[in-house]
N, C-alpha and C positions, 0 to 999 in steps of 0.2 A: 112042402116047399112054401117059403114066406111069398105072398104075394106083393107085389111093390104097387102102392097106392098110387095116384094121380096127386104130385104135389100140392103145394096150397101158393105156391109161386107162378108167375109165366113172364118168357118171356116178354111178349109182347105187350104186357103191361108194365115190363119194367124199362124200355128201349125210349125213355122218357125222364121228364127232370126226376131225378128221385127224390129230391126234399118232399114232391106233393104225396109220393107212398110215406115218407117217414113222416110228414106232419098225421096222416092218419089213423099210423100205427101209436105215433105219440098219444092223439088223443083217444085212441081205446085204450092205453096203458093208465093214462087219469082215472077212467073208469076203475080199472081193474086191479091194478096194482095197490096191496095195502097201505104201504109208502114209498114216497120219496120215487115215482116216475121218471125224475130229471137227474137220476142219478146216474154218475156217468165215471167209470172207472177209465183215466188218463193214465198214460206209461210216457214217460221221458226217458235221457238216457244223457249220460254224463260225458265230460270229457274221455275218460278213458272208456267208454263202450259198455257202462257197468249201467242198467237197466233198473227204474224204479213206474212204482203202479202205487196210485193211491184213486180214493174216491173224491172227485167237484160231483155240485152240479150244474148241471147246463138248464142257461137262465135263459139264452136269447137263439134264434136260428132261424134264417133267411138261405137266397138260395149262396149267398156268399162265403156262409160256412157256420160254425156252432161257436158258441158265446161260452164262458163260464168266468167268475171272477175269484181275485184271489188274491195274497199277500205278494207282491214284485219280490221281494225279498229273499221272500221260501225257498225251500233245496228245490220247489216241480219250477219257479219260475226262472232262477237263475239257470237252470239247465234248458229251458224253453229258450231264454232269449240269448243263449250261447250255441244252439243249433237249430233252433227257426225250426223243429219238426217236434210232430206228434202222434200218436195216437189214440185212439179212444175207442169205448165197447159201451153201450147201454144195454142190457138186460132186462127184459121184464118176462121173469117165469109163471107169471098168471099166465100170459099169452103162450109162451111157449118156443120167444123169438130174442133175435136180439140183431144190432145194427153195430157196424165196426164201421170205423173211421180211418183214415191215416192222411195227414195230409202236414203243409207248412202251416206257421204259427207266427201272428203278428200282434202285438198290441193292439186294443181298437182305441179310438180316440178320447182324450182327457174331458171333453164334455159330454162324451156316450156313458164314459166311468160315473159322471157326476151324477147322470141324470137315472142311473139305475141308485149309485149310493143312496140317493136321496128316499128311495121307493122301502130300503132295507129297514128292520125294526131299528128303534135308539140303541138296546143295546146291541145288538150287531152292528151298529156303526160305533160303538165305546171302543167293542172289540178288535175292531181293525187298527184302530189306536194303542188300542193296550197290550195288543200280543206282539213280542217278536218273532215271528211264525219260524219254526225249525230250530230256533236259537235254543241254548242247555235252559231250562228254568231250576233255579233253587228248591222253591216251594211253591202248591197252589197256593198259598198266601201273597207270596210275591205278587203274583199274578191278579192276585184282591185286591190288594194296593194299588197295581198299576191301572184297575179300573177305576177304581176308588177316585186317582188321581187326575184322570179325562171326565168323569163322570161331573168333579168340581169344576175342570175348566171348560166347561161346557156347560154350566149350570144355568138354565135359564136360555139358552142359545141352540141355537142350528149347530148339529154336528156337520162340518165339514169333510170332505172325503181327504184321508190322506194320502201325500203324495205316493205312498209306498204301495198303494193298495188301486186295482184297477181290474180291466180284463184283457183276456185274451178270446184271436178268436182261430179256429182249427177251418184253414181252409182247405176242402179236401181235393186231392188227385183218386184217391180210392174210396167208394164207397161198397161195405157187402150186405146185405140184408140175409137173415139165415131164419128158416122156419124148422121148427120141430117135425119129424117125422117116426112114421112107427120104425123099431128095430133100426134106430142111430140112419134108415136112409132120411137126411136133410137133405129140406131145400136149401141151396145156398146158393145166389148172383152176387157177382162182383163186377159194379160201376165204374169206370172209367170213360171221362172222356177224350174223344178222336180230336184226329188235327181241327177241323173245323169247330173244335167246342161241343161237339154235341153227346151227352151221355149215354157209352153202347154198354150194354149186359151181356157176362160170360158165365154158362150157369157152369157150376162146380161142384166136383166130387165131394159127397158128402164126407 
């Protein structure tokens, strides 16, 4: 008979803000993770109830919610800002863990946008210019062109951030934290908080 281990979750450690468990897990995934730690697989969902998942990643997160930026334009954000929800999953299989999300979806503010734009390389700010994110492209050359042709107007100058491009941020009603366990028993709590605001843990069938 399988013996069932002593989690690697509790309670009583989790009946608490959970951003401070996930900034910790964050930063050992820095350590450990070969790449891209802030990668963060988002699901939206369309008017007709027809469900999409792509990878951001998440730049920014306080206890107000998780940051990622992105083209306004795109099939994730016209579907975000037509039903205000979201979800989200990080994974990092060095650890062996992952953090799911779900919450409402707002714009954050056009000078929070500016002031991250600013931090991004030159050409990833060409590119936010030069792509029309989801739209059919002809050819990658089109696509050469059109940097080609932000790259001159911007010649010598600060790229500015365009109106089209900015962030959003995922503010959660659900948070679950999930740990690997031997023979598929995971740990798994699911955060929510109570009428007075405050966030209670319900551990769950793995």
């Amino acid at each position: 008979m399988n013996k069932i281990q002593e989690g690697v979750l509790h309670k009583d450690t989790l009946d608490k803000n959970p951003f401070e468990l996930f900034n910790e897990w964050y930063k050992q995934a820095q350590v450990s993770e070969l790449n891209d730690p802030d990668a963060m697989a988002l699901a939206s969902v369309n008017k007709d109830g027809m469900p999409s998942v792509r990878i951001v990643l998440l730049k920014q997160w306080s206890e107000n919610g998780f940051v990622f930026f992105t083209n306004y334009n795109g099939r994730k954000s016209q579907e975000l800002i037509a039903t205000k929800k979201a979800a989200a999953c990080l994974h990092w299989k060095s650890l062996r863990r992952q953090v799911r999300i779900v919450g409402d979806v707002d714009k954050i503010s056009s000078s929070k946008s500016d002031a991250y734009f600013a931090t991004r390389a030159r050409g990833s700010q060409i590119g936010a210019w030069a792509s029309n994110q989801s739209q059919p492209l002809n050819s990658r050359a089109e696509l050469r062109r059109n940097v080609d042709e932000y790259e001159k107007k911007f010649a010598n100058e600060t790229v500015i951030r365009p109106g089209h491009w900015g962030g959003f941020i995922i503010k959660p009603v659900e948070i679950e934290f999930w740990a690997d366990g031997a023979f598929r028993l995971h740990d798994r709590f699911q955060l929510k908080k109570d009428e007075q605001g405050i966030w209670r843990s319900t551990r769950l069938n793995p």
